[in-house]
C-alpha positions in Angstrom: 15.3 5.5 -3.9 15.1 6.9 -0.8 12.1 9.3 -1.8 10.0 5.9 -2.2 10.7 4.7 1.2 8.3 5.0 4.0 7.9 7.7 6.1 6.7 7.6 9.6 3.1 7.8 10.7 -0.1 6.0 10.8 -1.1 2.7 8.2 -4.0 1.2 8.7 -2.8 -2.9 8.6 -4.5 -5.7 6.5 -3.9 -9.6 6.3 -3.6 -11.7 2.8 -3.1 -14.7 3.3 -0.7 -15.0 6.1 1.1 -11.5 5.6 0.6 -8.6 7.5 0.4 -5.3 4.7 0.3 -1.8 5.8 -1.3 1.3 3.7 -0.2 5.3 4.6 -4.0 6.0 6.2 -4.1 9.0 4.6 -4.6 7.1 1.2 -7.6 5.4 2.8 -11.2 6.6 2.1 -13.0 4.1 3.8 -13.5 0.0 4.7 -16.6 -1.9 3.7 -18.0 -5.5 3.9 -17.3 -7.0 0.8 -20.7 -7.2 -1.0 -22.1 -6.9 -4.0 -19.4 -6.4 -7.4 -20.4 -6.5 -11.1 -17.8 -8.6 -12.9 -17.0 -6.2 -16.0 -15.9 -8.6 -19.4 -12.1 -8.5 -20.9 -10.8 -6.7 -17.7 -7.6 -8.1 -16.2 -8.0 -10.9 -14.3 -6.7 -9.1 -11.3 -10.0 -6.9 -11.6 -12.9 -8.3 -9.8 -15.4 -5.8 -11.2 -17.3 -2.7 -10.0 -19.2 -1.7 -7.1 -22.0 1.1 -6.6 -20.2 3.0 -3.9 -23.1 5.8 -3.3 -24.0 6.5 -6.1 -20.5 6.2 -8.0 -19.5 3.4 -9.7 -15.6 2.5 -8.7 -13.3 -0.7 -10.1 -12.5 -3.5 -7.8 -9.5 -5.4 -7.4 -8.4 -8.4 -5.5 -5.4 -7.8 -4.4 -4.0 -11.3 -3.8 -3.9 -11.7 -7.3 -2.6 -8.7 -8.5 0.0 -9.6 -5.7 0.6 -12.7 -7.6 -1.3 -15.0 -4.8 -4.5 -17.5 -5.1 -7.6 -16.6 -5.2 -9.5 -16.9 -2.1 -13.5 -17.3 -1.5 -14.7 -13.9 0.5 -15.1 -15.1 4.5 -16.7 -13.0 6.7 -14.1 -11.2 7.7 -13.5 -10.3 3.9 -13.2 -6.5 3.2 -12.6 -3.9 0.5 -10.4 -0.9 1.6 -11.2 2.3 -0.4 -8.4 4.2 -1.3 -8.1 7.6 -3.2 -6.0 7.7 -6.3 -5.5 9.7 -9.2 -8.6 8.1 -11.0 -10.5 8.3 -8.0 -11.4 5.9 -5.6 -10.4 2.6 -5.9 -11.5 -0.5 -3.9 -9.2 -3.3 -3.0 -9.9 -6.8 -1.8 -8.1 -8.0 1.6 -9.0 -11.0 3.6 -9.0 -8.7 6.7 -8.5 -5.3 8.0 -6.3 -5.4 11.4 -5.8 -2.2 12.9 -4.3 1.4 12.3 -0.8 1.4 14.0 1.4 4.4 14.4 5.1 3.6 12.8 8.1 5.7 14.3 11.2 6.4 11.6 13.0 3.7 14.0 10.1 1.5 13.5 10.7 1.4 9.9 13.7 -0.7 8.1 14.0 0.1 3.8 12.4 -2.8 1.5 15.4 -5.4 1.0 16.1 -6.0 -2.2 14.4 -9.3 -3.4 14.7 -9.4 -6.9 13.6 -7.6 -10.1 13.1 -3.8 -8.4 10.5 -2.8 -10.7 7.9 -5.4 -9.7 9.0 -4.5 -6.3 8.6 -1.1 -6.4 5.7 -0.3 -4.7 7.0 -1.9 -1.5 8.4 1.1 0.3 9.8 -0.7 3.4 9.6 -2.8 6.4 7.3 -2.3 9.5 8.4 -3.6 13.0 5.7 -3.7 14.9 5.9 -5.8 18.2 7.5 -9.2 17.0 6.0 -8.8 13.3 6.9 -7.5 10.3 4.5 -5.1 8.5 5.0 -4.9 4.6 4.4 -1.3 3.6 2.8 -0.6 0.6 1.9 1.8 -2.0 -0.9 0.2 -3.6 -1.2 2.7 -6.2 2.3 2.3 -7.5 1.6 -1.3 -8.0 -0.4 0.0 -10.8 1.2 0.6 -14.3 -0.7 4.2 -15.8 -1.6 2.0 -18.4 -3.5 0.2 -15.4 -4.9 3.0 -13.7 -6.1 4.0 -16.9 -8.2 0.7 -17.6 -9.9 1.1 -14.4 -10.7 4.9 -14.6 -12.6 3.7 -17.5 -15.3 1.8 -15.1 -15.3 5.0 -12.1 -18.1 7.0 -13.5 -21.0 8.1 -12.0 -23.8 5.3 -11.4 -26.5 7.5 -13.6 -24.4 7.7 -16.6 -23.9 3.8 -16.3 -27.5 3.3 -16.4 -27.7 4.7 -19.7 
């Protein structure tokens, strides 16, 4: 387990609902308004769509519900965080971006144990940052491969799309 836990080092921090959420940076490709997404048919509900991301056309997902939240309407301070995965690049819905904050190992407590471990599993610990807690996340391990897989499906050039 302790492989899985987070290391020290800079996560860039993002807000659903009221929770604080913190990604390793070096996952991160980029942050963009949230704009325009093409709702794909018989995708997981958790899957908002695709965007045309210069050229290349990458799956979307909302990440309060594939956290298990509600739905929210986009504000403007709506974004989609661009992460680099296996598949390729991947953007994610948050309802805001915060800030990049650099975690010390003494700055960083192991997940507790809240219940069923492998729906937990991508949390890989605890960030204290002033008085608030940061939940760090590996958003890719909240995917299943069987997951990934369904989205690498949509990343494809935009040309070949157009087809």
């Amino acid at each position: 387990m302790s492989e899985t836990k987070a290391k020290p080092g800079q996560y860039l921090t993002f807000q659903l609902m009221s929770e604080q959420y913190g990604v390793a940076i070096e996952t991160v490709r980029e942050i963009n308004q949230f704009g325009e997404i093409t709702p794909v048919p018989r995708t997981p509900e958790y899957v908002k769509g695709v965007m045309n991301l210069r050229g290349k056309i990458i799956p979307v997902v909302n990440l309060r519900i594939k956290f298990g939240m509600d739905a929210q309407d986009s504000t403007r301070d709506t974004c989609i965080i661009v992460i680099d995965t296996e598949i390729g690049q991947v953007g994610m819905i948050v309802d805001s971006v915060k800030e990049v904050v650099d975690l010390e190992e003494n700055q960083i407590e192991p997940s507790p144990v809240l219940g069923n471990e492998n729906t937990m599993s991508f949390v890989r610990g605890m960030g204290k940052v002033d008085n608030k807690v940061v939940i760090l996340v590996d958003i890719v391990s909240a995917f299943s491969q069987e997951q990934m897989g369904q989205m690498a499906h949509f990343a494809k050039p935009a040309e070949q799309k157009a087809a």
